[in-house]
TIRO-2110 file (N, C-alpha, C; in Angstrom, 1 decimal):
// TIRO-2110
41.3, 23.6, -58.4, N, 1, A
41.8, 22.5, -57.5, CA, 1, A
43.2, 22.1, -58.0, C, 1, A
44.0, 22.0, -57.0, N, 2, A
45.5, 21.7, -57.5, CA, 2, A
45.7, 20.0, -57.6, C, 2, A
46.7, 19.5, -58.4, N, 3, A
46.6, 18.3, -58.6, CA, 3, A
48.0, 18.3, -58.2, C, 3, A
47.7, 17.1, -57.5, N, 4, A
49.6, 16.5, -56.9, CA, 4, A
49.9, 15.8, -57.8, C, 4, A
51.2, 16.2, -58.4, N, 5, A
52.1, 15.3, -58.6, CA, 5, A
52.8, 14.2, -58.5, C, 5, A
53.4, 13.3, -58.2, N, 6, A
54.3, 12.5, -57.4, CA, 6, A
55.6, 13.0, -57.6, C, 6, A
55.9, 14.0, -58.4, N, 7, A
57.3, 14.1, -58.4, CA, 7, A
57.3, 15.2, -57.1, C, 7, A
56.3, 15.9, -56.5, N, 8, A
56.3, 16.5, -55.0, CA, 8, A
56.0, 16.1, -53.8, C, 8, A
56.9, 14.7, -53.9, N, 9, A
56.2, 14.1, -52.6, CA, 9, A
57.5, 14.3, -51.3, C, 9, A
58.2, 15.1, -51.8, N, 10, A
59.1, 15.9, -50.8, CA, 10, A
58.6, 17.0, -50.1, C, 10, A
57.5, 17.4, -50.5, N, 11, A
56.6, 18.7, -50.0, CA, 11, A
56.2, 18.0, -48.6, C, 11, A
56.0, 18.9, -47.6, N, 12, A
55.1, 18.7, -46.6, CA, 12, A
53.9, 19.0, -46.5, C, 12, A
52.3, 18.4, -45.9, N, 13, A
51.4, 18.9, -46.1, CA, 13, A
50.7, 19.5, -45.0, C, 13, A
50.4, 20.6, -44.5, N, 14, A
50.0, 21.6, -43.5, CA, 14, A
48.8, 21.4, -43.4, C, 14, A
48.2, 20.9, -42.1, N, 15, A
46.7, 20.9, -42.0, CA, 15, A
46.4, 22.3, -41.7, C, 15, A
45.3, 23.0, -41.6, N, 16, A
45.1, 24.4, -41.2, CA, 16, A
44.1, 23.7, -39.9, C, 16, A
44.7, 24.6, -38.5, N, 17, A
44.0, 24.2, -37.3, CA, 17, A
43.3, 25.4, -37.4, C, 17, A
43.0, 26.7, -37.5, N, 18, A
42.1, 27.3, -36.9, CA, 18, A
40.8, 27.3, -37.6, C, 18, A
40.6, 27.0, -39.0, N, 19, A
39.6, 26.8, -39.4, CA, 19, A
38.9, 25.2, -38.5, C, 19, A
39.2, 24.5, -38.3, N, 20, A
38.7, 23.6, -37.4, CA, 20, A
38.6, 24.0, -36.4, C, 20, A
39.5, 24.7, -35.3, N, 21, A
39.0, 25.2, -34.1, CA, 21, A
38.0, 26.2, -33.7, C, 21, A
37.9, 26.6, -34.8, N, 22, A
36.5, 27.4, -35.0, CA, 22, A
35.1, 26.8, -35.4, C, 22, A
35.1, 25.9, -36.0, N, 23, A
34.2, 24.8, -36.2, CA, 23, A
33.6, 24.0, -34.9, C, 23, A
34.7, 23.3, -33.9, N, 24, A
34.8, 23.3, -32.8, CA, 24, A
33.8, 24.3, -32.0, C, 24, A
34.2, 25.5, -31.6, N, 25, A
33.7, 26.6, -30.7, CA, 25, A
32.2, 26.7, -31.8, C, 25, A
32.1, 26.6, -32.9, N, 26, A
30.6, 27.3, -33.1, CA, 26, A
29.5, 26.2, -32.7, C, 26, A
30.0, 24.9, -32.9, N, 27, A
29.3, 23.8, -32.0, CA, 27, A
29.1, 23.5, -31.1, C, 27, A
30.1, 23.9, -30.0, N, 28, A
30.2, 24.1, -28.7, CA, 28, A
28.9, 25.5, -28.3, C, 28, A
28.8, 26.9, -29.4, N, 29, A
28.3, 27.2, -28.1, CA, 29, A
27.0, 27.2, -28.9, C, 29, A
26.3, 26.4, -30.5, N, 30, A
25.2, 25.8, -30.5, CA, 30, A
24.5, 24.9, -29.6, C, 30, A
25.4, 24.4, -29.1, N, 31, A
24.6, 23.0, -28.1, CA, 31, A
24.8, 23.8, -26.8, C, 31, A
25.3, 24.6, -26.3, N, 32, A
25.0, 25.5, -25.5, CA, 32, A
24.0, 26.2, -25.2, C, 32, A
23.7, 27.2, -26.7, N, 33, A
22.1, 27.7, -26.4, CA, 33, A
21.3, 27.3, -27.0, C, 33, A
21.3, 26.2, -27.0, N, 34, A
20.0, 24.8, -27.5, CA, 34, A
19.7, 24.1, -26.1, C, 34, A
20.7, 24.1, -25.6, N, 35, A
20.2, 22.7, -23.9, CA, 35, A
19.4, 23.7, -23.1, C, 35, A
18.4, 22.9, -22.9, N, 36, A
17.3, 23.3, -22.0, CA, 36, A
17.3, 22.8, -20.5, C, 36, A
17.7, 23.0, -19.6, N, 37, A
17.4, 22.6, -18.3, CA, 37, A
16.2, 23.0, -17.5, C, 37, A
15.3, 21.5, -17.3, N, 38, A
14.6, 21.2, -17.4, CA, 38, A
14.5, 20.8, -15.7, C, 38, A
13.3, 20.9, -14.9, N, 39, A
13.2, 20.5, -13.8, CA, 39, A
12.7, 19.6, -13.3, C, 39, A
13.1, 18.6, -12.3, N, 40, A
12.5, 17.4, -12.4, CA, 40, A
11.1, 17.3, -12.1, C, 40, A
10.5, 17.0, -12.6, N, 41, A
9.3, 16.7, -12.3, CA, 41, A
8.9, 15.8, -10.9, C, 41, A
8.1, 16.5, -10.2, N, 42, A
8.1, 15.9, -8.8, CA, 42, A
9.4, 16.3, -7.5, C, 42, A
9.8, 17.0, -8.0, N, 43, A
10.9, 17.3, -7.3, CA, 43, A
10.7, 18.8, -6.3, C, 43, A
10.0, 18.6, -5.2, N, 44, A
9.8, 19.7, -4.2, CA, 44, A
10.7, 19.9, -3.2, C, 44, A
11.8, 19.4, -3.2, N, 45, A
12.4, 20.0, -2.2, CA, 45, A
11.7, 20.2, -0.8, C, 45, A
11.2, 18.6, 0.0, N, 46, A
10.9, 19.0, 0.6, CA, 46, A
11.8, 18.2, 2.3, C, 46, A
11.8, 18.7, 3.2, N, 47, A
12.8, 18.1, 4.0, CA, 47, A
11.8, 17.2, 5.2, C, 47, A
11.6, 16.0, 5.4, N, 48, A
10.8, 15.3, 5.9, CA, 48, A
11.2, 15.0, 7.7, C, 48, A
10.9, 15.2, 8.8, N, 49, A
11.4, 14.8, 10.3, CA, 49, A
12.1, 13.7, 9.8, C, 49, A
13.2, 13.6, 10.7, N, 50, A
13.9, 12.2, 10.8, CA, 50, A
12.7, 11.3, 11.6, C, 50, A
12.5, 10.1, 11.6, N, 51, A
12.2, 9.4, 12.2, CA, 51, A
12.0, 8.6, 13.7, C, 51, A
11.4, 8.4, 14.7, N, 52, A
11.8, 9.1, 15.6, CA, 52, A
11.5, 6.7, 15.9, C, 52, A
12.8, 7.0, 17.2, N, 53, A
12.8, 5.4, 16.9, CA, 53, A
11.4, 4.7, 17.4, C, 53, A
11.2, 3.6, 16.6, N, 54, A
10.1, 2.7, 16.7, CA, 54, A
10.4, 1.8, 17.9, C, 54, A
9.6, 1.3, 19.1, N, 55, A
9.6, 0.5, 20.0, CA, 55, A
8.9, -0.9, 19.2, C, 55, A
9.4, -2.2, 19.6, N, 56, A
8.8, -3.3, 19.0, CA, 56, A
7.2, -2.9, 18.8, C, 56, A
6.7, -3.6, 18.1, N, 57, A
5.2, -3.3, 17.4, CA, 57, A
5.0, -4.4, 18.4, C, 57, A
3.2, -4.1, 18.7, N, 58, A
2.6, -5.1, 20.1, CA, 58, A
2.5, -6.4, 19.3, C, 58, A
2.2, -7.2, 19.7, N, 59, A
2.3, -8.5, 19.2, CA, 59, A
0.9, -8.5, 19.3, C, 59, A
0.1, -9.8, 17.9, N, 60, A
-1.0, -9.2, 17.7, CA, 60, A
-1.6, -11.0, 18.1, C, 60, A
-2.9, -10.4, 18.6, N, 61, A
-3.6, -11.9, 19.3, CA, 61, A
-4.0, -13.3, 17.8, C, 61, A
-3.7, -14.0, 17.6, N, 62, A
-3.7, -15.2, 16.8, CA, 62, A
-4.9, -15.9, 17.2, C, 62, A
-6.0, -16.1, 16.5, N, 63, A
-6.9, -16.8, 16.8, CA, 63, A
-6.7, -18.3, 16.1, C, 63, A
-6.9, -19.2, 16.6, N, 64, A
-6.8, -20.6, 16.2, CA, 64, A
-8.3, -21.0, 15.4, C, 64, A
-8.3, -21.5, 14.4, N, 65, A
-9.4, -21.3, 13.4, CA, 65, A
-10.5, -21.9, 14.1, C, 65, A
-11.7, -21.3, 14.5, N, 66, A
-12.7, -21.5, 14.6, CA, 66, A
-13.6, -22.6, 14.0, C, 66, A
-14.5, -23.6, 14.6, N, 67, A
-15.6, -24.5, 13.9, CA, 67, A
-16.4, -24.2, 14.1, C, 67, A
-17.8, -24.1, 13.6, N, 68, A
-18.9, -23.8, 13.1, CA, 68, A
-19.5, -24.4, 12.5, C, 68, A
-20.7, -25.8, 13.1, N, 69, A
-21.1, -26.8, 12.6, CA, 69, A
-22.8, -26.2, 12.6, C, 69, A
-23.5, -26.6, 11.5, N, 70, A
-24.8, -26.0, 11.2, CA, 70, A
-25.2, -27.9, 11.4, C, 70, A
-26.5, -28.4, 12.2, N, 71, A
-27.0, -29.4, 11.7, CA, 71, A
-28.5, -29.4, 11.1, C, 71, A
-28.9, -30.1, 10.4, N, 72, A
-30.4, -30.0, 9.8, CA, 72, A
-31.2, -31.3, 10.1, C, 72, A
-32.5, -31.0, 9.8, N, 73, A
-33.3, -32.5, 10.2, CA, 73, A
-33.5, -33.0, 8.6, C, 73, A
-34.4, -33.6, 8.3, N, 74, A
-34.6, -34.2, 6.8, CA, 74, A
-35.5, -33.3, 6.0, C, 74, A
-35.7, -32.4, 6.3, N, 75, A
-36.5, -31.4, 5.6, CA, 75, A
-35.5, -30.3, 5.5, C, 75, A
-34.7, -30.1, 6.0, N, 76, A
-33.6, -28.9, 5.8, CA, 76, A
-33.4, -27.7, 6.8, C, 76, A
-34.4, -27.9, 7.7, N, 77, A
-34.3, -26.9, 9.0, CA, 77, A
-33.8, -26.8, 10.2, C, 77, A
-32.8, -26.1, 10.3, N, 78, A
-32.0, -26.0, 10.9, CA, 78, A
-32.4, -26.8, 12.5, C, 78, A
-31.6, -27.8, 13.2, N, 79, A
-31.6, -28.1, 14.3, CA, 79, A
-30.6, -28.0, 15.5, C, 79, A
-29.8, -27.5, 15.1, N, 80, A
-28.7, -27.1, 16.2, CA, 80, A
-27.5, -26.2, 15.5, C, 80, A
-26.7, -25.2, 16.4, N, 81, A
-25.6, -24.8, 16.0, CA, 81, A
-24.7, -24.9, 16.9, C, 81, A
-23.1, -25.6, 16.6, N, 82, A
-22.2, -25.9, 17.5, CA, 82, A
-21.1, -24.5, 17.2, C, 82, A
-20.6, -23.9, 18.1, N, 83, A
-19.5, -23.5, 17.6, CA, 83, A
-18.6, -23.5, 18.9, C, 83, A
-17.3, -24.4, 18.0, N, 84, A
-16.2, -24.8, 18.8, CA, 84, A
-16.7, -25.5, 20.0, C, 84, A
-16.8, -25.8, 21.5, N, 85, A
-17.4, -26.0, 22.2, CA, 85, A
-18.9, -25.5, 22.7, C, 85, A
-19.2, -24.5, 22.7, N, 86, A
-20.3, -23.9, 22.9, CA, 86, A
-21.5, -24.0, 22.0, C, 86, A
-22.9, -24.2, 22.2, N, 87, A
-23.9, -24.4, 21.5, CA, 87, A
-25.0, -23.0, 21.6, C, 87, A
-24.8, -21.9, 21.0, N, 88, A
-25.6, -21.3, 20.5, CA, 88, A
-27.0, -21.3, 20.4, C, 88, A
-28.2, -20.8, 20.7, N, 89, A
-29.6, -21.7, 20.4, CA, 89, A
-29.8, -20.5, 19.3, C, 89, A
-29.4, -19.5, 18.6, N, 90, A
-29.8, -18.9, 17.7, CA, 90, A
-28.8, -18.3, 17.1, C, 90, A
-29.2, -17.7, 15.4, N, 91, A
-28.1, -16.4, 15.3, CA, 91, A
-27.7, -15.2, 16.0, C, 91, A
-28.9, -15.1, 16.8, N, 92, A
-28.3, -13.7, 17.2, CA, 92, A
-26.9, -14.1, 18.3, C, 92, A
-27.4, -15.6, 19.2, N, 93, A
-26.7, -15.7, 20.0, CA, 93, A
-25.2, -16.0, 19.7, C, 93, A
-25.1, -16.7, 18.5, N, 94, A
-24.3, -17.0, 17.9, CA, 94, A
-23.3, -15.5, 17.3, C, 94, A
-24.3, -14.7, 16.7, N, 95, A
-23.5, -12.8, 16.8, CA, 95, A
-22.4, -12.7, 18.0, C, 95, A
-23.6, -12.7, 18.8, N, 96, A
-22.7, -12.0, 20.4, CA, 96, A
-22.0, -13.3, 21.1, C, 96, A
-21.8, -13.9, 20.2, N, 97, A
-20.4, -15.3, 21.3, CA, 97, A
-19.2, -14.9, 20.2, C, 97, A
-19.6, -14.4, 18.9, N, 98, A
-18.2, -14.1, 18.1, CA, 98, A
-17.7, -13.0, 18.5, C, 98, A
-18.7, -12.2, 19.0, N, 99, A
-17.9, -10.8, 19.8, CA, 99, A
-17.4, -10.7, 20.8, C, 99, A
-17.8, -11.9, 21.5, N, 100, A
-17.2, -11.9, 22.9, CA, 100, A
-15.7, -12.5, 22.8, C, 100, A
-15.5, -13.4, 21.2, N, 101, A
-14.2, -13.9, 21.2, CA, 101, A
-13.5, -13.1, 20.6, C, 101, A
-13.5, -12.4, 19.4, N, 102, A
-13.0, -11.6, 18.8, CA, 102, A
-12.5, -10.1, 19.2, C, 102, A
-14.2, -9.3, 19.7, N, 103, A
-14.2, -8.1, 20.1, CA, 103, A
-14.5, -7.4, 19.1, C, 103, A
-15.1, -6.2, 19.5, N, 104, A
-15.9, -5.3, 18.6, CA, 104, A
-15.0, -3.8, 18.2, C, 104, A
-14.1, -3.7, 18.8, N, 105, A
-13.8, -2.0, 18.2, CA, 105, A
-13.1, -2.5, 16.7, C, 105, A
-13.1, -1.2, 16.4, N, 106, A
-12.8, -0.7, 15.4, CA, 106, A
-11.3, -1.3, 14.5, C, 106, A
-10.3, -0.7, 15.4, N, 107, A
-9.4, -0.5, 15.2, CA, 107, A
-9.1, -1.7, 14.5, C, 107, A
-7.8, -1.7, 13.9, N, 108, A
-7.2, -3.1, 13.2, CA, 108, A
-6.6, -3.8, 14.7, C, 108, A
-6.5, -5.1, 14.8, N, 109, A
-6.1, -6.0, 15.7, CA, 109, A
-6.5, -7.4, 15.7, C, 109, A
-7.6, -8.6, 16.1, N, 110, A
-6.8, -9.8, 16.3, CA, 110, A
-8.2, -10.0, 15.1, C, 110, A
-9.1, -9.1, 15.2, N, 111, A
-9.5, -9.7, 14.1, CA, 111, A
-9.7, -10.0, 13.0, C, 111, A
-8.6, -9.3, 12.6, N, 112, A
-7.8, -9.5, 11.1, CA, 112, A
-7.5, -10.6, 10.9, C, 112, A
-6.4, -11.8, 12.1, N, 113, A
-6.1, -13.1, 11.9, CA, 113, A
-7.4, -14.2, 12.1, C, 113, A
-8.7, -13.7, 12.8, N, 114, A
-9.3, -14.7, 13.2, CA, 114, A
-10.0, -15.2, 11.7, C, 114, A
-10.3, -16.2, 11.7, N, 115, A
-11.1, -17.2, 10.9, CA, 115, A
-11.9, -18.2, 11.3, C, 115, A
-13.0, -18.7, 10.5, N, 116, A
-13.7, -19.4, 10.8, CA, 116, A
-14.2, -20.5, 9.6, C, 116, A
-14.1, -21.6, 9.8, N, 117, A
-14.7, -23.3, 9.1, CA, 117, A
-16.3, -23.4, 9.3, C, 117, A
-16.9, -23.4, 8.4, N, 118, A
-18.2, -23.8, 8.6, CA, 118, A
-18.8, -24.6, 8.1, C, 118, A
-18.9, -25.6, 8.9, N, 119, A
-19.2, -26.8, 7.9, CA, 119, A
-21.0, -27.7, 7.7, C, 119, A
-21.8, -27.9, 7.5, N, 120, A
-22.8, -28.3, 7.9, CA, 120, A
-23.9, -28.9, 7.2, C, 120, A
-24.9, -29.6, 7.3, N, 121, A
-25.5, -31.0, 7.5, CA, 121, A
-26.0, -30.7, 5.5, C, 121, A
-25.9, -31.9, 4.6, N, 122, A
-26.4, -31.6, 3.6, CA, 122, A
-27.0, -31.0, 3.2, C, 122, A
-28.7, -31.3, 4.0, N, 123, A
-29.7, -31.4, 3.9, CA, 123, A
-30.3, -29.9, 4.1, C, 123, A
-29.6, -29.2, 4.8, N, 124, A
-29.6, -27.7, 5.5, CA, 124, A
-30.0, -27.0, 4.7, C, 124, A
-30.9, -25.5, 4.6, N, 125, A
-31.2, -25.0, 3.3, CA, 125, A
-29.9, -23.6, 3.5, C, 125, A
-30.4, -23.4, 2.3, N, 126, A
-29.3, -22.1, 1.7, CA, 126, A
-29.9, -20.8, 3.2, C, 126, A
-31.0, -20.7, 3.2, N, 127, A
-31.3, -19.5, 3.9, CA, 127, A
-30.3, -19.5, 5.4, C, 127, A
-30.1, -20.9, 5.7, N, 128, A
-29.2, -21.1, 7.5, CA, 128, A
-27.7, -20.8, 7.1, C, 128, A
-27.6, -21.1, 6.2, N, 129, A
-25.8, -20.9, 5.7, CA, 129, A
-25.2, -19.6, 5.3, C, 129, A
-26.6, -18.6, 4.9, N, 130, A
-26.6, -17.6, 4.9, CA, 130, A
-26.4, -17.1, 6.1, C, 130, A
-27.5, -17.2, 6.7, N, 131, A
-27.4, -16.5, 8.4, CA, 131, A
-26.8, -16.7, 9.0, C, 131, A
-26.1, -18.1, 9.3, N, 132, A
-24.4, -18.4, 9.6, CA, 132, A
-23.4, -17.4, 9.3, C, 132, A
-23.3, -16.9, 8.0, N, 133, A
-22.5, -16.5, 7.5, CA, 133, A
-22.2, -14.8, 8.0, C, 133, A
-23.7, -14.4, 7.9, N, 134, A
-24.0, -13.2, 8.0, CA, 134, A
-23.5, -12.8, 9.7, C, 134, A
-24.0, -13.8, 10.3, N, 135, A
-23.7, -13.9, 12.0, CA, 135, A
-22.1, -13.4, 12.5, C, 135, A
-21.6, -14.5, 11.7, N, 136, A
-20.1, -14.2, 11.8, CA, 136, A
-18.9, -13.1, 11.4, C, 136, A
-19.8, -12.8, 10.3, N, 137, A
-19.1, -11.8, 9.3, CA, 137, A
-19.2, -10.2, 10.0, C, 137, A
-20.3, -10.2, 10.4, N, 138, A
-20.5, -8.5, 11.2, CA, 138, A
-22.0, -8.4, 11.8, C, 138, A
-21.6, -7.4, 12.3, N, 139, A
-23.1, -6.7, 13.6, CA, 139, A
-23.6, -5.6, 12.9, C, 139, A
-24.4, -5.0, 12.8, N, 140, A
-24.7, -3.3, 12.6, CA, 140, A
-25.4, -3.2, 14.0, C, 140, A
-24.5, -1.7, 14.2, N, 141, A
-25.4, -1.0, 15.5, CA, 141, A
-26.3, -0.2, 15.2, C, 141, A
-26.6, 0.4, 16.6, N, 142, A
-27.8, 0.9, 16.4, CA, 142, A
-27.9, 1.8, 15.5, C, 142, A
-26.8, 2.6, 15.3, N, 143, A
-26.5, 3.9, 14.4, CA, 143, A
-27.0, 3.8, 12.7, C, 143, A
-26.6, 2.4, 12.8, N, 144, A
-26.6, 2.0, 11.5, CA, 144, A
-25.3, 1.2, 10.7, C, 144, A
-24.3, 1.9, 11.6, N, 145, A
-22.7, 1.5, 11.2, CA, 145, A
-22.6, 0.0, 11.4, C, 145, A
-21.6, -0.8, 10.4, N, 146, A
-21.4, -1.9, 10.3, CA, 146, A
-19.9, -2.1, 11.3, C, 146, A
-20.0, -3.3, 11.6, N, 147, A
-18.9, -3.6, 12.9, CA, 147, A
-18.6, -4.7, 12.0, C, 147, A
-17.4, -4.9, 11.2, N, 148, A
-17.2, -6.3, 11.0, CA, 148, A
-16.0, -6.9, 12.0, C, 148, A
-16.6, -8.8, 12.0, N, 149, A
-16.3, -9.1, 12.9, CA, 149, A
-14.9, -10.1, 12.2, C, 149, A
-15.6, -11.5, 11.6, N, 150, A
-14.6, -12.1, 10.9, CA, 150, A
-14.8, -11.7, 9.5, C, 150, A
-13.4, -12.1, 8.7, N, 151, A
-13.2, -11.7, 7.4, CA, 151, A
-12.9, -12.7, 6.4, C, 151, A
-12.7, -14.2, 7.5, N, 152, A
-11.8, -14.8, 6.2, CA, 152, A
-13.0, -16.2, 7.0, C, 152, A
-13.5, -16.8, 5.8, N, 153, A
-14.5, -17.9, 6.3, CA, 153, A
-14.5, -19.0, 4.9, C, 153, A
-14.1, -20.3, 5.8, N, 154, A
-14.1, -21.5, 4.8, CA, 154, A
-15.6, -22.1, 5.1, C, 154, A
-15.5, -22.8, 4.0, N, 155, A
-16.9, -23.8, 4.1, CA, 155, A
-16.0, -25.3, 3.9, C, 155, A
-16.7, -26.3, 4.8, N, 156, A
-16.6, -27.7, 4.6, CA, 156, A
-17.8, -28.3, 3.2, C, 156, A
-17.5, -28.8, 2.8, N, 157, A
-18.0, -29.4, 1.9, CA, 157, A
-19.0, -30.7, 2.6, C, 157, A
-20.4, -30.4, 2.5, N, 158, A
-21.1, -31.5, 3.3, CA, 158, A
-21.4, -32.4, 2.4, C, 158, A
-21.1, -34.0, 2.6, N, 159, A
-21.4, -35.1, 1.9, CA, 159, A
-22.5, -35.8, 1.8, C, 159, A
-23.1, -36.2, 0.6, N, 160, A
-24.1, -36.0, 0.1, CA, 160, A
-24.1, -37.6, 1.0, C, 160, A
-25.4, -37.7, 1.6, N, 161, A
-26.0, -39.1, 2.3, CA, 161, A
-26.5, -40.3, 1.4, C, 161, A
-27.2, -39.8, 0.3, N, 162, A
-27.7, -40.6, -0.8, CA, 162, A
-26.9, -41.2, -1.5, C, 162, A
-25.5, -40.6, -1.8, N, 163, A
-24.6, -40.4, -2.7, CA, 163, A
-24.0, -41.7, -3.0, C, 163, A
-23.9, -42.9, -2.2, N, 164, A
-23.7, -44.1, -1.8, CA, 164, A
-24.6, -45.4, -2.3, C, 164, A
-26.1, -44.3, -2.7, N, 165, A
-27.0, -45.6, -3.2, CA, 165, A
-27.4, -45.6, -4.4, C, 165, A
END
């Protein structure tokens, strides 16, 4: 190893470029045949129809929320069913008045928005509030298949009569 002097600081000092540009290129074409191109994952190439234009979507029937009052006598059995104006004398009848407002196919439409409040008498037993519920909620036909009718159902909270004494 040569040792500088200071008395040669008139010398010039020569970097050597090809030993670096060769350094250069052997790194260049290591990372060359090292990169892996890789294909995107999920990527099918696939070309989808343009879209073909949409006319406004039908406007969909709004049902105004439903009441559905259960009353009981002092033993808890059921003595009348109101719904909305109409008085029902049973469940079943009470079934076929929600069909007649709602309707029965299948398809998605108004009775997706419809709902129903059901409110009724303290005293009432669990089995009527059941069948209430059951009434409103769906049909099965004869097949066996379930038709549902409403989907979205509140309860009133019935106030206790004693509760005061």
């Amino acid at each position: 190893m040569k040792i500088r002097n200071s008395d040669n600081a008139g010398e010039k000092i020569e970097l050597q470029m090809t030993p670096m540009i060769d350094i250069v290129f052997q790194l260049l074409v290591f990372f060359i045949m090292t990169f892996k191109i890789v294909s995107m994952e999920g990527d099918f190439n696939i070309r989808m129809p343009a879209a073909a234009p949409q006319a406004a979507p039908p406007e969909q029937m709004e049902f105004p929320p439903m009441k559905l009052y259960l009353s009981a006598d002092a033993n808890g059995t059921l003595t009348g069913i109101q719904l909305n104006e109409s008085q029902p004398t049973s469940f079943q009848a009470l079934n076929q008045e929600i069909q007649k407002l709602v309707g029965t196919d299948s398809g998605p439409g108004a009775r997706e928005t419809a709902e129903i409040e059901i409110g009724f008498d303290y005293d009432l037993r669990y089995e009527f509030v059941i069948g209430a519920v059951t009434a409103v909620s769906g049909t099965k036909t004869t097949s066996g298949d379930v038709v549902k009718l409403i989907e979205k159902i509140r309860f009133n909270t019935p106030e206790n009569p004693n509760a005061g004494e």
